[in-house]
C-alpha positions as CSV (number, residue, x, y, z in Angstrom):
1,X,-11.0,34.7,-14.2
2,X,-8.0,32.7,-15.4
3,X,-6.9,30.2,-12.8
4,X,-3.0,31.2,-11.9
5,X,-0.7,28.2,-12.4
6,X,1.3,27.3,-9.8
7,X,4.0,24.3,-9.6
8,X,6.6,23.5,-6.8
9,X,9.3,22.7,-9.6
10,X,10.5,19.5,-8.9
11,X,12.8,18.4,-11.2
12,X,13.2,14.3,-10.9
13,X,16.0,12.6,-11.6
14,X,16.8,14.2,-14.6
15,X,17.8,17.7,-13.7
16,X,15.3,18.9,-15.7
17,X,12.4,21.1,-14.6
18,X,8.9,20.5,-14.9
19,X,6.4,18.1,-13.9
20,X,7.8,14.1,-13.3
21,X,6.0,10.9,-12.8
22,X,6.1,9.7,-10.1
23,X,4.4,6.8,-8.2
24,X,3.3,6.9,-4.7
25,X,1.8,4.0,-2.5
26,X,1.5,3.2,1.3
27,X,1.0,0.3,3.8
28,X,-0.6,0.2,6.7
29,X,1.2,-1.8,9.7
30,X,-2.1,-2.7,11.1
31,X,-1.1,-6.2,10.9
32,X,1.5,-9.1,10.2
33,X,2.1,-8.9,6.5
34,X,0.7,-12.0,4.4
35,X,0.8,-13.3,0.9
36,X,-2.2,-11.6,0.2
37,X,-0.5,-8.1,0.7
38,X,2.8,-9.8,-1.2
39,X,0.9,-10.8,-4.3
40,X,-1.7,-8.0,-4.4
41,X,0.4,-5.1,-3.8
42,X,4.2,-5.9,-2.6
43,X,5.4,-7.6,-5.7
44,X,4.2,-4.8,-7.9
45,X,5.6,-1.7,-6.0
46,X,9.2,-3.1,-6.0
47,X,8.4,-3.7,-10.0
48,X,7.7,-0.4,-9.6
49,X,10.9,0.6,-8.0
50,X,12.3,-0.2,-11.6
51,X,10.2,1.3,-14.1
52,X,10.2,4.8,-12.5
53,X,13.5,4.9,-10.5
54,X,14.2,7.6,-8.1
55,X,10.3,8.7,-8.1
56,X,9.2,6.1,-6.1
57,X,7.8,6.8,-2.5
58,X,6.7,4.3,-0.4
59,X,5.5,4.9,2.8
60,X,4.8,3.2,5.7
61,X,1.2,4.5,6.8
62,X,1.2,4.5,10.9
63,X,-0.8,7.3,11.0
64,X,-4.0,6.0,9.3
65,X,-3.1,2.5,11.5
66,X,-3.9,4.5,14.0
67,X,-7.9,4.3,13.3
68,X,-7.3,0.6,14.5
69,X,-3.6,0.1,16.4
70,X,-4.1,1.5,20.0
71,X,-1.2,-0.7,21.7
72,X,2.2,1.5,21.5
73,X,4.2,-1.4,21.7
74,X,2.3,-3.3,19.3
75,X,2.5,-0.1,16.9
76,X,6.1,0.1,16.8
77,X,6.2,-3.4,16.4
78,X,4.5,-3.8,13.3
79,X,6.3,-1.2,11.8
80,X,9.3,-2.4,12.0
81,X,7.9,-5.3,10.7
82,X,6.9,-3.5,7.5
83,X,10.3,-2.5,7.2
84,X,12.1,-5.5,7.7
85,X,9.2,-7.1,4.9
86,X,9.6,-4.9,2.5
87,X,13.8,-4.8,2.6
88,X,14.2,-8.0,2.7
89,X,11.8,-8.7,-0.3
90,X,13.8,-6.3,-2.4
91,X,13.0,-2.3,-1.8
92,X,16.1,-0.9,-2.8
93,X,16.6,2.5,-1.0
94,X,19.2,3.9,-4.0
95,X,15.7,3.6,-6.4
96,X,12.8,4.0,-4.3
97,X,12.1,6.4,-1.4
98,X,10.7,4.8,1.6
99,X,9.5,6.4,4.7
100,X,7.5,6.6,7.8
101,X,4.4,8.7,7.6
102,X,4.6,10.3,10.8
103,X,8.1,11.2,10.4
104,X,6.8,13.6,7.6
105,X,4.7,15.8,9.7
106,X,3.5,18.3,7.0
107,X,0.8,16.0,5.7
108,X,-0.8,16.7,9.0
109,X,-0.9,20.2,8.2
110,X,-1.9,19.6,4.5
111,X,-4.4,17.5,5.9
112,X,-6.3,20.3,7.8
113,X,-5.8,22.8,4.6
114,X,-7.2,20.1,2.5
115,X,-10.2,19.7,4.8
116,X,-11.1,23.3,4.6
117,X,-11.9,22.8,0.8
118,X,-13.7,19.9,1.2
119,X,-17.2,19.1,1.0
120,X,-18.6,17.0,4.1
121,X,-20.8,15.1,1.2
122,X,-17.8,13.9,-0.6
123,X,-16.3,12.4,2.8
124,X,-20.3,11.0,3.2
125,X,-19.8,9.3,0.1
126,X,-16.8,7.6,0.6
127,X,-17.5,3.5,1.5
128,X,-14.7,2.2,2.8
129,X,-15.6,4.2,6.4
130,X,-19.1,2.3,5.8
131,X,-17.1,-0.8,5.1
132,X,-14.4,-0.3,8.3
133,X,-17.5,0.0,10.3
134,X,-19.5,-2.7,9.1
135,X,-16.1,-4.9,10.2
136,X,-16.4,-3.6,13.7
137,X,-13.9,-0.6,13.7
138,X,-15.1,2.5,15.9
139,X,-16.8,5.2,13.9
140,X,-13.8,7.5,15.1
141,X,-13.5,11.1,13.8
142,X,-9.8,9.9,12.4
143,X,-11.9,7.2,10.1
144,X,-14.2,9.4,8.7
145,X,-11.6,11.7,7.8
146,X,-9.2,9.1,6.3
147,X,-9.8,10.2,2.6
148,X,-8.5,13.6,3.6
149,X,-5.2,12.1,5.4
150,X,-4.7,9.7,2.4
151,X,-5.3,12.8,-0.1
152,X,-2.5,14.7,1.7
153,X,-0.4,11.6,1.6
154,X,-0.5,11.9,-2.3
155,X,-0.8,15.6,-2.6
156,X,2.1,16.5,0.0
157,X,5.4,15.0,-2.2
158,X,3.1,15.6,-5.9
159,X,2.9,12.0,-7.0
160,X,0.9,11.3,-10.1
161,X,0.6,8.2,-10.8
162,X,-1.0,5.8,-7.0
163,X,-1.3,1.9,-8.2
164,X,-4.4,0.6,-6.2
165,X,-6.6,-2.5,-6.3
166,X,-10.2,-1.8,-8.4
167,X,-11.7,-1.6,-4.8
168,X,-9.5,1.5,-4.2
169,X,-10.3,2.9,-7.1
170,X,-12.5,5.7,-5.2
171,X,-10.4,6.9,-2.9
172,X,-8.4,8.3,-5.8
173,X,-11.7,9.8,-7.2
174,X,-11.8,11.3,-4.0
175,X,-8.5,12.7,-4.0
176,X,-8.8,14.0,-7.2
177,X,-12.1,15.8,-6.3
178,X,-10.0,17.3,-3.2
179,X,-7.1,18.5,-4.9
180,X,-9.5,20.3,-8.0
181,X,-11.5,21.8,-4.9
182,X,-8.1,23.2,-3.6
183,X,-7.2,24.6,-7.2
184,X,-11.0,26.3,-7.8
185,X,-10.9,27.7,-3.8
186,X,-7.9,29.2,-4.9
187,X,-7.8,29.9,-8.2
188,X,-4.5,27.8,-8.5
189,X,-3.4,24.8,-10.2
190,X,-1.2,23.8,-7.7
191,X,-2.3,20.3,-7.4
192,X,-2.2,18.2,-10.5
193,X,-5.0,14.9,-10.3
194,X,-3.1,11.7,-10.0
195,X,-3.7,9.1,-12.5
196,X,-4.9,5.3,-10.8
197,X,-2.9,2.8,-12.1
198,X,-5.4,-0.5,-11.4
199,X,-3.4,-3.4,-10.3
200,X,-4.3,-6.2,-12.6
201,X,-3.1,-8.6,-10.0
202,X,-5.4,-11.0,-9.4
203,X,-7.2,-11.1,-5.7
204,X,-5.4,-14.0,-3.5
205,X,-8.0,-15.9,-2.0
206,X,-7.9,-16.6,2.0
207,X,-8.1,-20.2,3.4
208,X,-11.6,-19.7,3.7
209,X,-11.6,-18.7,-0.1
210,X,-12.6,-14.7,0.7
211,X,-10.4,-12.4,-0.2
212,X,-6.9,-12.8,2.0
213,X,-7.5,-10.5,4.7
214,X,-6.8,-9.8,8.5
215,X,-9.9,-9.4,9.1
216,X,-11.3,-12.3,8.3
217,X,-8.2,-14.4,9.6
218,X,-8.1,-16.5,6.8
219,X,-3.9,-15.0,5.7
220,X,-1.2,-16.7,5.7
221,X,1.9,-14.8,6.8
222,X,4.8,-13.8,4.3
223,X,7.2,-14.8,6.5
224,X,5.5,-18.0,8.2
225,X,7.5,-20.3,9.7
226,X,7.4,-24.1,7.6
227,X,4.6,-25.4,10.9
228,X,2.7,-22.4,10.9
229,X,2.6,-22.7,6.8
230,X,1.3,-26.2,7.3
231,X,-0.8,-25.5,9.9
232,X,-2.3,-22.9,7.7
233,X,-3.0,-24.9,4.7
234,X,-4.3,-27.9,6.3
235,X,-7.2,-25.1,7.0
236,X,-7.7,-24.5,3.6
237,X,-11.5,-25.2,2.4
238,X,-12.1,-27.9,-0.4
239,X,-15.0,-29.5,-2.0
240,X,-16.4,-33.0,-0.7
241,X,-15.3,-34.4,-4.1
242,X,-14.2,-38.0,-3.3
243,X,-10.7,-39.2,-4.2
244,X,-10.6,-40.3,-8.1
245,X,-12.9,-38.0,-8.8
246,X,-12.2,-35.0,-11.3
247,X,-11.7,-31.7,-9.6
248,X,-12.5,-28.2,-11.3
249,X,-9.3,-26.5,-11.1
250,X,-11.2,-23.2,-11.0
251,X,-13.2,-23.2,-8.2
252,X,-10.2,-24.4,-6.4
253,X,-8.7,-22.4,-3.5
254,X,-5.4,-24.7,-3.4
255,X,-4.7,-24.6,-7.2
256,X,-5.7,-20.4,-7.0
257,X,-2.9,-20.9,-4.4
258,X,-0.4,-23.3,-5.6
259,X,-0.1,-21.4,-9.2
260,X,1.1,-17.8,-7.4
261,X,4.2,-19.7,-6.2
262,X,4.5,-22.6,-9.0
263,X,6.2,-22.3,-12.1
264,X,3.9,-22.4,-15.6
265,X,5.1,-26.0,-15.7
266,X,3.7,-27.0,-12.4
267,X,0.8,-24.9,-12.3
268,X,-0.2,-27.0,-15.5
269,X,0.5,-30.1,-14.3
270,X,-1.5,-29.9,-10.9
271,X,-4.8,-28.5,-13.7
272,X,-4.3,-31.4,-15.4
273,X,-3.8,-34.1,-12.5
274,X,-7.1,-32.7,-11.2
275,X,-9.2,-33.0,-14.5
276,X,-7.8,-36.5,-14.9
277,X,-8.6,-37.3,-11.1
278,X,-5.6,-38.4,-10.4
279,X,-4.9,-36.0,-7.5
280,X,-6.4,-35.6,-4.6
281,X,-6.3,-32.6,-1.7
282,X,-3.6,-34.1,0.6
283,X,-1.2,-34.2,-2.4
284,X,-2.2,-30.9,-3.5
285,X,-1.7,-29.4,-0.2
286,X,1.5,-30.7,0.4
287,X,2.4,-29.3,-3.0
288,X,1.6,-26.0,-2.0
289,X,3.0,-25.8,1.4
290,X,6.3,-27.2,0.0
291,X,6.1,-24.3,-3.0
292,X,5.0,-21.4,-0.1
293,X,8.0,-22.3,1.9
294,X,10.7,-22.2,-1.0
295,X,8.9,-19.5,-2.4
296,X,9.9,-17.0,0.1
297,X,13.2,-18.9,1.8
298,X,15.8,-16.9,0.3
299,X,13.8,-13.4,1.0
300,X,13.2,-15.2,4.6
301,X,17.3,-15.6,5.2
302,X,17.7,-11.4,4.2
303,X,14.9,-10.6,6.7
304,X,17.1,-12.7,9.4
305,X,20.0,-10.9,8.3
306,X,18.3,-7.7,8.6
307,X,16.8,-8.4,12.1
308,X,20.3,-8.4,13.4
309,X,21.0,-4.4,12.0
310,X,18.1,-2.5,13.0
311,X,20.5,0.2,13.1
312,X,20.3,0.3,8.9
313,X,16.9,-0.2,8.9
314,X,16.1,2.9,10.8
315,X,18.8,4.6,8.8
316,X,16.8,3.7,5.7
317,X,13.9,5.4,6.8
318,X,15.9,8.2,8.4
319,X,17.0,8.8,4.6
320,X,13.9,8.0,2.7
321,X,12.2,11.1,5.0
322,X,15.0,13.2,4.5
323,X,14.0,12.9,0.8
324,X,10.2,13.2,0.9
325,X,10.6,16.1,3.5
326,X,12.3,18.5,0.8
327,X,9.3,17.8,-1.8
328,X,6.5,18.1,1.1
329,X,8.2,21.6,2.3
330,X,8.3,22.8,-1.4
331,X,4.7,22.0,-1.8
332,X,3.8,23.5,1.7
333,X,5.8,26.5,0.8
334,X,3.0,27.3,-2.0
335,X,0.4,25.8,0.1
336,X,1.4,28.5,2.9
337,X,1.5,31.2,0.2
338,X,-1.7,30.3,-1.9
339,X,-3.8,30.2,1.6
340,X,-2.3,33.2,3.3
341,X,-0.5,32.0,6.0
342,X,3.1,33.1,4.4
343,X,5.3,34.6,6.6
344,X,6.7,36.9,4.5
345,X,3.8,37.3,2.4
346,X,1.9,38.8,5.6
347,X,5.4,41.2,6.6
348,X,5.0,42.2,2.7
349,X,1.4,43.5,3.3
350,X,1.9,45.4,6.5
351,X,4.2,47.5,5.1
């Protein structure tokens, strides 16, 4: 049997139909923003916002936060948060779509679709709900089922190209896997697989030299205040090297640091200073809480701005929604149709 191909004919910015690349990414608000989201994952979407302008979607993911967010308050809180982060870093709404997930409700009903084509072994398989678990979240039905939400999430506006971390790289595997079951179930090929783009960035190590990550409260904040940025360094963890001794640059959680935020120039000249011996850790920490704080000042003074016009900021998103909503209600359309449940498919058959 030939599979029947099926496409929900966006057209792009171009005006011209057929199939578009576009990129798709989202962040969860489960938590103050830090330099290890920034550098990891930030910086590259709003490079992002260039290269494929107009078929960028960002979302801010409140329904997967969820799994670990159960304060209302606190939830609406760190949204806005996201928001205010990532407009004030330099998301420009007239190139990149950016939205709340729950304000798009159809991925909820994709979601369900999507789960009754799935195999239970492929959600077995997936390790990050071994991993969530393992750090102490509850084993909640909502966890388990994250790969199908985040599948819908990709599925629901067609993206095709989802820039993740080489950690990630599964739960596109997954999604993939998902969105071929779809097309076999019914004989459709609806959903195209989206490509990973792997980040290349390299992993920002935490004060404690982990990875930078909330859960192991070893971030520092994007938008930090200059004491909280000291504080913050002062906990970084060195070696017990004495002063005049050589330092190996490499194994070096301030210098890792320091060269994210330092020019080539500097970044060089700190390498070098420690190979000769002639820098110790209280220089180089001051060096890098002076370069964190300058780093992010004039990005700090938008975010102020923005603070005071919340009214924008929700219009923003208001917009962005509007946007993804027409591609997630083409796609359902065919969705609806393909699995039976359209209306006027079902009027057609009773006559």
């Amino acid at each position: 049997m030939t599979a029947k191909s099926d496409t929900a004919g966006s057209t792009g910015t171009s005006g011209t139909s057929g199939p578009v690349e576009r990129v798709l990414s989202g962040i969860q608000p489960s938590g103050v923003l830090h330099i290890g989201n920034y550098f990891g994952a930030i910086k590259q979407h709003l490079e992002y916002q260039e290269q494929y302008a107009g078929e960028a979607f960002y979302f801010i993911a409140d329904y997967h936060a969820l799994t670990t967010v159960r304060d209302p308050e606190e939830m609406a809180r760190l949204v806005r948060g996201v928001a205010l982060d990532y407009l004030a870093l330099g998301l420009d709404p007239g190139k990149a779509t950016f939205y709340r997930q729950s304000d798009l409700p159809e991925v909820c009903e994709l979601t369900w679709i999507l789960g009754c084509v799935t195999g239970k072994g492929l959600l077995d398989r997936a390790v990050s709900f071994k991993d969530k678990v393992q750090q102490g979240i509850a084993a909640s039905a909502g966890l388990y089922m994250y790969p199908l939400l985040q599948a819908a999430d990709i599925l629901i506006v067609r993206s095709t190209i989802v820039p993740v971390g080489q950690d990630q790289a599964q739960h596109l595997e997954i999604t993939r896997d998902i969105a071929g079951s779809f097309n076999a179930a019914y004989d459709c090929t609806l959903f195209p697989g989206p490509k990973t783009m792997l980040n290349d960035a390299a992993v920002v190590p935490g004060m404690d030299g982990q990875k930078m990550s909330k859960s192991y409260d070893n971030t520092v904040p994007i938008f930090a205040s200059e004491d909280e940025i000291v504080a913050r360094v002062k906990r970084v963890k060195t070696s017990s090297t004495p002063l005049g001794e050589p330092i190996d640059p490499d194994t070096d959680i301030v210098y890792q640091l320091y060269r994210l935020f330092a020019s080539q120039e500097d970044g060089d000249a700190m390498r070098r200073a420690y190979q000769a011996g002639d820098m110790g850790y209280g220089t180089s920490k001051g060096l890098l809480q002076t370069a964190m704080a300058s780093y992010f000042e004039p990005y700090r003074d938008r975010r102020h701005e923005l603070e005071g016009d919340l009214d924008y900021v929700e219009d923003v998103l208001q917009q962005g929604v509007k946007r993804a909503r027409e591609e997630a209600r083409q796609t359902m359309e065919l969705v609806r149709e393909r699995v039976g449940l359209d209306s006027r498919a079902m009027m057609g058959a009773a006559q």
